[in-house]
Structure formats: structure tokens, C-alpha cells
MDTraj code that builds the backbone (N, CA, C; nanometers):
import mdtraj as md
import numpy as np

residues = "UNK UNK UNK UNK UNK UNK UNK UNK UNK UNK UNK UNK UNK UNK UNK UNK UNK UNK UNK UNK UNK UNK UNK UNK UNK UNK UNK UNK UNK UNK UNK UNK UNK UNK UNK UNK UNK UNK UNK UNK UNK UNK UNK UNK UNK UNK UNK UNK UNK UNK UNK UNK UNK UNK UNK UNK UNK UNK UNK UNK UNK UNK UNK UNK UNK UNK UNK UNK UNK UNK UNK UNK UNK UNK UNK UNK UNK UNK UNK UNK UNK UNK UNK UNK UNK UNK UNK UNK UNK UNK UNK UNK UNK UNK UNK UNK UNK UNK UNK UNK UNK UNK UNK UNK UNK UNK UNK UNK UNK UNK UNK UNK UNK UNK UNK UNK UNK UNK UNK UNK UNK UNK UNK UNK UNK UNK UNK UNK UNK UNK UNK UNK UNK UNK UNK UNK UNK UNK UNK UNK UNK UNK UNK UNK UNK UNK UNK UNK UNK UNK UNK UNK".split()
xyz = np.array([
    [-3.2625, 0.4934, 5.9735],
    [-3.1575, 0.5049, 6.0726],
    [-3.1471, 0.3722, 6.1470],
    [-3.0375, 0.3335, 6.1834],
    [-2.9922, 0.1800, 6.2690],
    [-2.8936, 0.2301, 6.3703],
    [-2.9539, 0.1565, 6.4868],
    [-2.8886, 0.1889, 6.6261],
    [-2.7926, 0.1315, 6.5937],
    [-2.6784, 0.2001, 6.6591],
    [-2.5124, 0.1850, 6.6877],
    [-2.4739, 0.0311, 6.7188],
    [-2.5945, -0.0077, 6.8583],
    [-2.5800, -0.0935, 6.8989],
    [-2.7366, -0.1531, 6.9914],
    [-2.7467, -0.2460, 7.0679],
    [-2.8760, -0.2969, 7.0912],
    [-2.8759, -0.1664, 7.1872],
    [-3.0257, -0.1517, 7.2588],
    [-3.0245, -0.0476, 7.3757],
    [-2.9333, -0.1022, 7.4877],
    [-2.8278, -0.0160, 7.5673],
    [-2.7780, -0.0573, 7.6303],
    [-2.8329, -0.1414, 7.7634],
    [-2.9785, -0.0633, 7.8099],
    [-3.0839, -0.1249, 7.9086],
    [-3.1003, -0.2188, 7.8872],
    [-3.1342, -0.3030, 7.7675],
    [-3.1385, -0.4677, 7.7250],
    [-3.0088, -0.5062, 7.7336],
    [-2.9039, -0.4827, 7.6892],
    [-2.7724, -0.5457, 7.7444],
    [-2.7197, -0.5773, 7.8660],
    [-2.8053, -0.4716, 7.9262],
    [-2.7422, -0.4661, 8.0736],
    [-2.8963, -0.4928, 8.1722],
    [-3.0060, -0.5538, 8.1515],
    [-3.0971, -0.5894, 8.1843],
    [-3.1654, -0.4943, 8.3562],
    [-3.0361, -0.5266, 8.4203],
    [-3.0284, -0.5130, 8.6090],
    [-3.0964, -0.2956, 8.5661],
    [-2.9907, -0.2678, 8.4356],
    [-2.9490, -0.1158, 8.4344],
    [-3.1178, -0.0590, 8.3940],
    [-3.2152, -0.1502, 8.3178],
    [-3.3163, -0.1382, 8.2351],
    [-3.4348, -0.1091, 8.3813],
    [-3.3875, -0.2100, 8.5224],
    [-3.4961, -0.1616, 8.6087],
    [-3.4662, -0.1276, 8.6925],
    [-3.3424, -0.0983, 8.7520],
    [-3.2844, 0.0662, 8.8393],
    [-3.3471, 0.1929, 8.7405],
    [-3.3672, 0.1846, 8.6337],
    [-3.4286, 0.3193, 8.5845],
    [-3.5734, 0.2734, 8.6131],
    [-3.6477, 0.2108, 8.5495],
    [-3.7594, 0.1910, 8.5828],
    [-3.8103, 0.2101, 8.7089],
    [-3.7407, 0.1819, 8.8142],
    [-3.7592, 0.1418, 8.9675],
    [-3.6970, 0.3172, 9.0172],
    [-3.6690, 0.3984, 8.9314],
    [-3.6601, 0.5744, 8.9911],
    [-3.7985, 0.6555, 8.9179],
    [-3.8090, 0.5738, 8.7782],
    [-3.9158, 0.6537, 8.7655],
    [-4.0656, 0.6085, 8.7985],
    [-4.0940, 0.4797, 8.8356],
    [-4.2149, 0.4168, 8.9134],
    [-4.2272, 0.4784, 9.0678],
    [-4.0996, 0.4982, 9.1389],
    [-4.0851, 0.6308, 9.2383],
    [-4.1114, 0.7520, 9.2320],
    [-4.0414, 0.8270, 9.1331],
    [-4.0606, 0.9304, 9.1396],
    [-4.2565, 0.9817, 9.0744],
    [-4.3291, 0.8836, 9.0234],
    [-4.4339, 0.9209, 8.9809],
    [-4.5225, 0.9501, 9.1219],
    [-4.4566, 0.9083, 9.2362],
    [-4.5486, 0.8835, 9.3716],
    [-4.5378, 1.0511, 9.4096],
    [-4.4831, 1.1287, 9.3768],
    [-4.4453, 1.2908, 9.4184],
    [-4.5554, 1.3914, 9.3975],
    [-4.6346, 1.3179, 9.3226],
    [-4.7547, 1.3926, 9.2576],
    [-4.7495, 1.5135, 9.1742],
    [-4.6564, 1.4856, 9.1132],
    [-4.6624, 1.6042, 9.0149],
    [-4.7237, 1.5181, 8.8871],
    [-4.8472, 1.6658, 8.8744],
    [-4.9433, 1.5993, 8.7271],
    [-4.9050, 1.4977, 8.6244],
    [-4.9351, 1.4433, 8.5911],
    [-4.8914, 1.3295, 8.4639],
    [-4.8656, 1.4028, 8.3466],
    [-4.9459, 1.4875, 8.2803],
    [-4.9046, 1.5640, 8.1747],
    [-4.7999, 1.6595, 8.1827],
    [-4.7487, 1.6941, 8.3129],
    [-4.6430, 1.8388, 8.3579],
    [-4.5373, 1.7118, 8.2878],
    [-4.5254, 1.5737, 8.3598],
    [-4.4126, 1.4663, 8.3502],
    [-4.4333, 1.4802, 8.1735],
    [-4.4941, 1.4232, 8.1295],
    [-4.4892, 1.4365, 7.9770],
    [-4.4379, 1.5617, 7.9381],
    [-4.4648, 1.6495, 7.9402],
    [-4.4213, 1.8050, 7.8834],
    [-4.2918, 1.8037, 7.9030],
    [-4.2371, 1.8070, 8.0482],
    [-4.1176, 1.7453, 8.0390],
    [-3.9782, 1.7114, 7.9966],
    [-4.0780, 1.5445, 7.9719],
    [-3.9541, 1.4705, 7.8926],
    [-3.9851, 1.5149, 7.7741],
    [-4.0945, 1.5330, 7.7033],
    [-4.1070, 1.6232, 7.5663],
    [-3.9821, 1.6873, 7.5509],
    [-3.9743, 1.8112, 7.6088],
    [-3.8872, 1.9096, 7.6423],
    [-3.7608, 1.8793, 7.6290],
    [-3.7086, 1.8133, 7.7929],
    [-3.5700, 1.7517, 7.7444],
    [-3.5411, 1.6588, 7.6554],
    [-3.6032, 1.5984, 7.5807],
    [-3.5952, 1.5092, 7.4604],
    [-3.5884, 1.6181, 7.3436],
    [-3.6402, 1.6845, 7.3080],
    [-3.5588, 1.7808, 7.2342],
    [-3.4900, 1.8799, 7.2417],
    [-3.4524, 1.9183, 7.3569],
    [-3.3058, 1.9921, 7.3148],
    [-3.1802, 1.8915, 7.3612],
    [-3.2198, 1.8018, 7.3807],
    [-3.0770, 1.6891, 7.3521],
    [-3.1346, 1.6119, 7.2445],
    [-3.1689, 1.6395, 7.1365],
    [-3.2126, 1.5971, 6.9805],
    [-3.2178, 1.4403, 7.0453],
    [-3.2942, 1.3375, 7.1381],
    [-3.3224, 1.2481, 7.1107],
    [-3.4291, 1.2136, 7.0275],
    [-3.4383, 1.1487, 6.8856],
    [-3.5421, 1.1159, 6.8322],
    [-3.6304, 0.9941, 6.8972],
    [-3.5747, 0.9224, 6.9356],
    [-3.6732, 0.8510, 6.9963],
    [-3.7600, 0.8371, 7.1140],
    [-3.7205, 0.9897, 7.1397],
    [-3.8051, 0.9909, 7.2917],
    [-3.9107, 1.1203, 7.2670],
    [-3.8694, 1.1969, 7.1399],
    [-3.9279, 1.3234, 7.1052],
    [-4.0532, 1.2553, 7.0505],
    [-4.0441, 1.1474, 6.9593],
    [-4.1577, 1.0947, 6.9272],
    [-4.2187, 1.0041, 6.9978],
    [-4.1522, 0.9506, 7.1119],
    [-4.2738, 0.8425, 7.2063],
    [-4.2700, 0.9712, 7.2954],
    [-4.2826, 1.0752, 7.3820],
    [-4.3428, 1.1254, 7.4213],
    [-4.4190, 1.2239, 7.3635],
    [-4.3747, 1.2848, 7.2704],
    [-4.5305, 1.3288, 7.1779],
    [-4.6868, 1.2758, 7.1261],
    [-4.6224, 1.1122, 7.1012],
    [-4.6948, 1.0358, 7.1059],
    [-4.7843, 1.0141, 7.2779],
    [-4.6947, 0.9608, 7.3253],
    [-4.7409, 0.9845, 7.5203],
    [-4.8688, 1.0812, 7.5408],
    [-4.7952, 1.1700, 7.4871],
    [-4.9006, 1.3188, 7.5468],
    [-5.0213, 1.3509, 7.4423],
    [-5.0277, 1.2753, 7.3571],
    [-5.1489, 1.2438, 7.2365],
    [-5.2496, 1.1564, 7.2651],
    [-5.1769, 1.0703, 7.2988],
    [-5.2738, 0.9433, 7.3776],
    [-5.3215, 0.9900, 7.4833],
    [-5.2668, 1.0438, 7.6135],
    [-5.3270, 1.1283, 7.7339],
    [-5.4158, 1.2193, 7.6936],
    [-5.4477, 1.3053, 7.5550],
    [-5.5934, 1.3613, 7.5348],
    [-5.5255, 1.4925, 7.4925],
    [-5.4012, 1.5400, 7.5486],
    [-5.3189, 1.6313, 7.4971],
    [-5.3727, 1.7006, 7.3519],
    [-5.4199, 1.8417, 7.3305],
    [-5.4442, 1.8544, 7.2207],
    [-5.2790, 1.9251, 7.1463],
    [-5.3400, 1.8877, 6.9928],
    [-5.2335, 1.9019, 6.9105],
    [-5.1229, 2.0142, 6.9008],
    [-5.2304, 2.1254, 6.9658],
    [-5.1550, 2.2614, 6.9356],
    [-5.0693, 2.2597, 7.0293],
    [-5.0745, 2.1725, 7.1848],
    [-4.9819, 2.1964, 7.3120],
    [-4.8816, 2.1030, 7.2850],
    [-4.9172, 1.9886, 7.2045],
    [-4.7633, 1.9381, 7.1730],
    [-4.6629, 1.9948, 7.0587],
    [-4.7529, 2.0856, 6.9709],
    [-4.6526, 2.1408, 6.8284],
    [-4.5931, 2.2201, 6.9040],
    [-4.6275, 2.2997, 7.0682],
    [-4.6015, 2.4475, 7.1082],
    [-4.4880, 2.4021, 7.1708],
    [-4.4675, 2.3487, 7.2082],
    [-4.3797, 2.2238, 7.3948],
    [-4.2193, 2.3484, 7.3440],
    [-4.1769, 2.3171, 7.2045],
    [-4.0452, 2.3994, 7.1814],
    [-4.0376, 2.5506, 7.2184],
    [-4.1738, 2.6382, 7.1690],
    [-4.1995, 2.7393, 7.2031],
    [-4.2880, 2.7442, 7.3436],
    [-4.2720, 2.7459, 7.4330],
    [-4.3559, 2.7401, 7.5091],
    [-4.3935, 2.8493, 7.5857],
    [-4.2509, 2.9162, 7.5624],
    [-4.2361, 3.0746, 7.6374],
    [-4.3404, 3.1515, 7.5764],
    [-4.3542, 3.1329, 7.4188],
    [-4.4415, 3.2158, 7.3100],
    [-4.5629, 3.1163, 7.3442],
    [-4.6008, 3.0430, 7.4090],
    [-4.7214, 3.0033, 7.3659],
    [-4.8589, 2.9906, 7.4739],
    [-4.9780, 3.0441, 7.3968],
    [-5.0970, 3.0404, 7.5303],
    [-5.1876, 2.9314, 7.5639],
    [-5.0462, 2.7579, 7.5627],
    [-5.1399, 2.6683, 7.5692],
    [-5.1094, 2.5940, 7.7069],
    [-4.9800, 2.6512, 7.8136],
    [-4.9322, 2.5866, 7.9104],
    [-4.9596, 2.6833, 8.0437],
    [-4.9655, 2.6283, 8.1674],
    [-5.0295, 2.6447, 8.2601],
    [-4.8864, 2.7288, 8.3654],
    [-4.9033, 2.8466, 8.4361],
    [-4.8158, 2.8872, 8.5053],
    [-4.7065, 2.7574, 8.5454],
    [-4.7826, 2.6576, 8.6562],
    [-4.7029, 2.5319, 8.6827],
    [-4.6270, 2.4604, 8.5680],
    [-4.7342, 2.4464, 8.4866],
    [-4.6211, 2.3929, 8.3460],
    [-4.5052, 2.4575, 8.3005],
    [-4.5020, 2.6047, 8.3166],
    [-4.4045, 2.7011, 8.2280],
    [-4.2793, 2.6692, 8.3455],
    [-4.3232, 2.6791, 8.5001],
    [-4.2397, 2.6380, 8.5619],
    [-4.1384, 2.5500, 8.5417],
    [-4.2077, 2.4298, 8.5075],
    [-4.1627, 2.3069, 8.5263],
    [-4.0741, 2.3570, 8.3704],
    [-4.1282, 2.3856, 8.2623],
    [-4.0522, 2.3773, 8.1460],
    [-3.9184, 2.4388, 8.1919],
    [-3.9484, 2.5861, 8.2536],
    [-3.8287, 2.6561, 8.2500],
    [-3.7001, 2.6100, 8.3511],
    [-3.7417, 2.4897, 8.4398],
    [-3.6745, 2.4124, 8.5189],
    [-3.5980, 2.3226, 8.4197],
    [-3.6754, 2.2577, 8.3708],
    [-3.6143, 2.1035, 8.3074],
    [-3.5064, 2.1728, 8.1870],
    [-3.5129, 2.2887, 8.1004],
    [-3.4257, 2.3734, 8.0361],
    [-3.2915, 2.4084, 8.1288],
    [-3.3196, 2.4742, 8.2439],
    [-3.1951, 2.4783, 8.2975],
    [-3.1505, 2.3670, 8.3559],
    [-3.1984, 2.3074, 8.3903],
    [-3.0955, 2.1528, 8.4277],
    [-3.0816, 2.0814, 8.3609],
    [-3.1518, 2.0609, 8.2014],
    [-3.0629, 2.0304, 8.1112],
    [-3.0020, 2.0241, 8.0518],
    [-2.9594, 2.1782, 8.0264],
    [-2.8320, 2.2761, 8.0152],
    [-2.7252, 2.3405, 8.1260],
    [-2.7267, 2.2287, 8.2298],
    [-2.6258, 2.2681, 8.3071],
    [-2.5434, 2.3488, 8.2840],
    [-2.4709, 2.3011, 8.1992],
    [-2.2862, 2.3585, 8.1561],
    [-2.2936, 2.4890, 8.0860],
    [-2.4126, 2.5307, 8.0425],
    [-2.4664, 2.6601, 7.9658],
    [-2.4433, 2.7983, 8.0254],
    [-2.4197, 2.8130, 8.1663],
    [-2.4091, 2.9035, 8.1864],
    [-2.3493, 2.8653, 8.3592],
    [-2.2896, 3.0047, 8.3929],
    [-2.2101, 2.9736, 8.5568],
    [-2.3343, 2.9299, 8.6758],
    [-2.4489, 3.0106, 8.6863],
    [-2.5294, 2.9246, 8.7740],
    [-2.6352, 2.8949, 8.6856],
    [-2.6037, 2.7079, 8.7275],
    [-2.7063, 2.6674, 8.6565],
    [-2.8557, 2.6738, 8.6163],
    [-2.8463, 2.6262, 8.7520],
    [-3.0275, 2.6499, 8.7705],
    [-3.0455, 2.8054, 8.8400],
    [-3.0587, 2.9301, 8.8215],
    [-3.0914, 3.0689, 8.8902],
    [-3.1761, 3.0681, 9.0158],
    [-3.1887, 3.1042, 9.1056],
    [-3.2718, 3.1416, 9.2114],
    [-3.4211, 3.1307, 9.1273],
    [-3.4223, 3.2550, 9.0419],
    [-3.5850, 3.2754, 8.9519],
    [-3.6215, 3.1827, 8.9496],
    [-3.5702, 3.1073, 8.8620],
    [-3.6119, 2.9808, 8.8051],
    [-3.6614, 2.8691, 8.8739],
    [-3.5656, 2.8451, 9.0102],
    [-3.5846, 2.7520, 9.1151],
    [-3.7241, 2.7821, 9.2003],
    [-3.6910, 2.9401, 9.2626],
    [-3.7728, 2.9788, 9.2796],
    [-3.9492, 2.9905, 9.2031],
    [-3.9249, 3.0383, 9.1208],
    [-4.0773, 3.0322, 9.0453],
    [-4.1395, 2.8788, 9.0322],
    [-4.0568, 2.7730, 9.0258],
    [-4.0919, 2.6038, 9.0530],
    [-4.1601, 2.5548, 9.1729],
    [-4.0765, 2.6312, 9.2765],
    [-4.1006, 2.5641, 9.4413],
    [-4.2375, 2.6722, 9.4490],
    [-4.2737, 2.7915, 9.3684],
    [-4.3762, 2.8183, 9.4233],
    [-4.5104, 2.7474, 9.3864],
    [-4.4935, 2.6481, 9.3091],
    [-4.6335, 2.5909, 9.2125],
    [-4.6052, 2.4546, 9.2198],
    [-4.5083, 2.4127, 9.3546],
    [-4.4889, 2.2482, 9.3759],
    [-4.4289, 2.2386, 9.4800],
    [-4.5493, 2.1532, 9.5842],
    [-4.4646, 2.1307, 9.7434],
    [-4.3096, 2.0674, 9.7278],
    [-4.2827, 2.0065, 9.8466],
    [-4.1261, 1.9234, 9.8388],
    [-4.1295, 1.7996, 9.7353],
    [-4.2249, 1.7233, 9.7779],
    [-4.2344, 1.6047, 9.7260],
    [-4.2738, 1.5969, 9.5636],
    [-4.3388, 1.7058, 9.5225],
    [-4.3886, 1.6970, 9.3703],
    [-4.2439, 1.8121, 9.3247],
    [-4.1735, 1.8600, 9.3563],
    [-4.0017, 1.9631, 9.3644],
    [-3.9419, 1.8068, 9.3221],
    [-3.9259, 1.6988, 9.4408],
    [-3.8310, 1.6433, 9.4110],
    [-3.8479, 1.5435, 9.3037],
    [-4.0354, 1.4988, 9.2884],
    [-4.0745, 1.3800, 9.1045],
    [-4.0255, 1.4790, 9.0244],
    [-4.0371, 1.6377, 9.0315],
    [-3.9837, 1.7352, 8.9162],
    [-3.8431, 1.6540, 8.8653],
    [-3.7784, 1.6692, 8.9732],
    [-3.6415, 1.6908, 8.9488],
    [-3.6147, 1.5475, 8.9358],
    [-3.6138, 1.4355, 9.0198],
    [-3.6139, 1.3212, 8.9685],
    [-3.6715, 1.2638, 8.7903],
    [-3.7414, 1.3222, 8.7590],
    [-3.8635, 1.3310, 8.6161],
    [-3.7042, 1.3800, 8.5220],
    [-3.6724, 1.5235, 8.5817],
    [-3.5937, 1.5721, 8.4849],
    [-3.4586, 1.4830, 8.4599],
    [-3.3731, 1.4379, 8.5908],
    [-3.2624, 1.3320, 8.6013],
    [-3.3057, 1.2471, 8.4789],
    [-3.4044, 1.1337, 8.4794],
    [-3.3950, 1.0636, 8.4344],
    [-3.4548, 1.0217, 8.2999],
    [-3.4812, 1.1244, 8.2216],
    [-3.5166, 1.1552, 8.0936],
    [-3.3846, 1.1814, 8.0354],
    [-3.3151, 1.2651, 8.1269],
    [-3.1949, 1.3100, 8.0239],
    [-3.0739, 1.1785, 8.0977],
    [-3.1066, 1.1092, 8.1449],
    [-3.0540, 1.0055, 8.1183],
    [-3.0590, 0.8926, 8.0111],
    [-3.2266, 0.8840, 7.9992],
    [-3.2475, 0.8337, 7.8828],
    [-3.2273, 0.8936, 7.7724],
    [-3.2354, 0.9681, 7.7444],
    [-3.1960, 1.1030, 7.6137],
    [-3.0502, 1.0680, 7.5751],
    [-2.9414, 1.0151, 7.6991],
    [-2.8337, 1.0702, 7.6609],
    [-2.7841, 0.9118, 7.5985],
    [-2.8497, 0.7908, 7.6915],
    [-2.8374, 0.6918, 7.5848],
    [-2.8593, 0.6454, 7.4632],
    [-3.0163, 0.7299, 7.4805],
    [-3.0584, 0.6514, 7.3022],
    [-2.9747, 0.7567, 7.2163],
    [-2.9623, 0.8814, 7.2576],
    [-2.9239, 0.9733, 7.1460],
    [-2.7568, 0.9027, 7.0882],
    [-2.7311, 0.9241, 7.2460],
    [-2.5494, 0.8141, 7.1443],
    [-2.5513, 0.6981, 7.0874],
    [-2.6216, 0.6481, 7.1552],
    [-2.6286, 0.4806, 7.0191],
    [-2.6977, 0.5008, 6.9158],
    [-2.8267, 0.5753, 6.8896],
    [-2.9136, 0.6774, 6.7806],
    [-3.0074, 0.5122, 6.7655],
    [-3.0779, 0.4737, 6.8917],
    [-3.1820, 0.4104, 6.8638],
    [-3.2898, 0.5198, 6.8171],
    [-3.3378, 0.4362, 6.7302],
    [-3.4584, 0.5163, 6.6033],
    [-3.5888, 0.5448, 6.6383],
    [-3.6064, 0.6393, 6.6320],
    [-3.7689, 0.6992, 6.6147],
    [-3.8675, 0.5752, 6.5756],
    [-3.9543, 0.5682, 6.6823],
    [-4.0905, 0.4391, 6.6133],
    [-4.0333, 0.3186, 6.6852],
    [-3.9563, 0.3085, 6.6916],
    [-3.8762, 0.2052, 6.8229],
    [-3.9577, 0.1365, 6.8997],
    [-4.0374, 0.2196, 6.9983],
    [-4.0747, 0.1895, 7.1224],
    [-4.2297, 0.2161, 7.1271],
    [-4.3057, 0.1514, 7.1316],
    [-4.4290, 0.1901, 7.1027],
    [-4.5287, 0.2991, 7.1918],
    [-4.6386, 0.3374, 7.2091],
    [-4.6802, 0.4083, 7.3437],
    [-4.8237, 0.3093, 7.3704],
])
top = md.Topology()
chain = top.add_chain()
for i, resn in enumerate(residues, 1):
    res = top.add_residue(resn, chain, resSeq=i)
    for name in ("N", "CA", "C"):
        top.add_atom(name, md.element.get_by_symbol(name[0]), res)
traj = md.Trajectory(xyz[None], top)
């Protein structure tokens, strides 16, 4: 596979560390490092980015992550390898990355069951975490920069 075009972040250099410079912020919220991996896992595949499905699988391999919690990340609802807080966070980053999926986006439940397993500040790295994955998701996936790309 060959990208469309260069990454737009290298074209546009300034655009490459306004993202960098939200998510070097938002890591200060304290939400776990592996919840952030699971994640962008997450929203990286259901917006079929390949190149972020495999550097954060990779990500969460290198962090010590065993194998069975990254094959599960798609099933996660079915699976007994993620942590109440994690399922949270999954079932968060699903509805806000499916906005348009349904009339209210994100549900009370959903919001609710999040804010109970994360003060304000680790609520808002959530949600900042989730913004800007599927920002990245939504670039590489349209230009279709390639899997193996980006190293971890």
C-alpha cells in the first residue's frame, strides 16, 4: 500500500506539534498509560486506520501488555482481560467515535459509568485521548499512510 500523499503533519509541520502539544497535555490528567493505549487501539479500529491499529498494538506490546488483551481490545465487552475502568473508557471512546450513530451520542450510562472510575481531570485526558486519536485516525486513514510506517 502507498500513501495518497506525504503525512499531512510533515507538510504542514506547525499542524504535526499543535497535536503533539494536546497530547503531551492531555497525558498530565492521569489517566493510566495502558487505559490511553487501549484506547487509541480501539478507535483505530473502528475507523479501519491501519497504521495506528498496528503502532498501537505494537505500543501496548512493548508496555508488557499481554497478548491475549491486545487480540481481545475488538471484543472487549466478551472479554475477561479488561478492568471495570478500562471497559469504561472502551465503552466511552466507541460512543464518541461513533457520534453520528445514533441521536444521543454519548448516553447518560455510558458517561456516567466513566465519571464513576475517573475524577475531572483524568474525564477530561479521557476525552482529550479520545479527540485526538480519531483525529489522527481520520488523517492517516484518508491519505492510507501504511501499516509499519511509524515505528514504536
Amino acid at each position: 500500500m502507498k500513501a495518497r500523499m506525504n503525512n499531512p503533519v510533515l507538510v504542514i509541520p506547525e499542524a504535526l506539534h499543535a497535536l503533539l502539544a494536546v497530547g503531551k497535555a492531555a497525558k498530565k490528567g492521569g489517566l493510566p498509560p495502558q487505559t490511553t493505549m487501549l484506547v487509541h487501539l480501539r478507535a483505530s479500529q473502528i475507523n479501519g486506520c491501519g497504521l495506528c491499529v498496528d503502532m498501537h498494538a505494537r505500543e501496548l506490546k512493548a508496555a508488557g501488555a499481554p497478548d491475549e488483551r491486545i487480540y481481545a481490545v475488538a471484543a472487549w465487552r466478551e472479554s475477561p482481560y479488561f478492568t471495570e475502568p478500562e471497559r469504561a473508557a472502551l465503552a466511552l471512546t466507541e460512543a464518541a467515535t461513533r457520534i453520528a450513530d445514533r441521536g444521543d451520542a454519548v448516553s447518560d450510562e455510558i458517561w456516567d459509568e466513566a465519571a464513576r472510575h475517573f475524577d475531572e481531570r483524568a474525564m477530561a485526558s479521557l476525552l482529550l485521548e479520545i479527540a485526538l486519536i480519531n483525529t489522527w485516525n481520520r488523517i492517516n486513514a484518508t491519505t492510507r499512510q501504511p501499516a509499519g510506517s511509524i515505528p514504536v
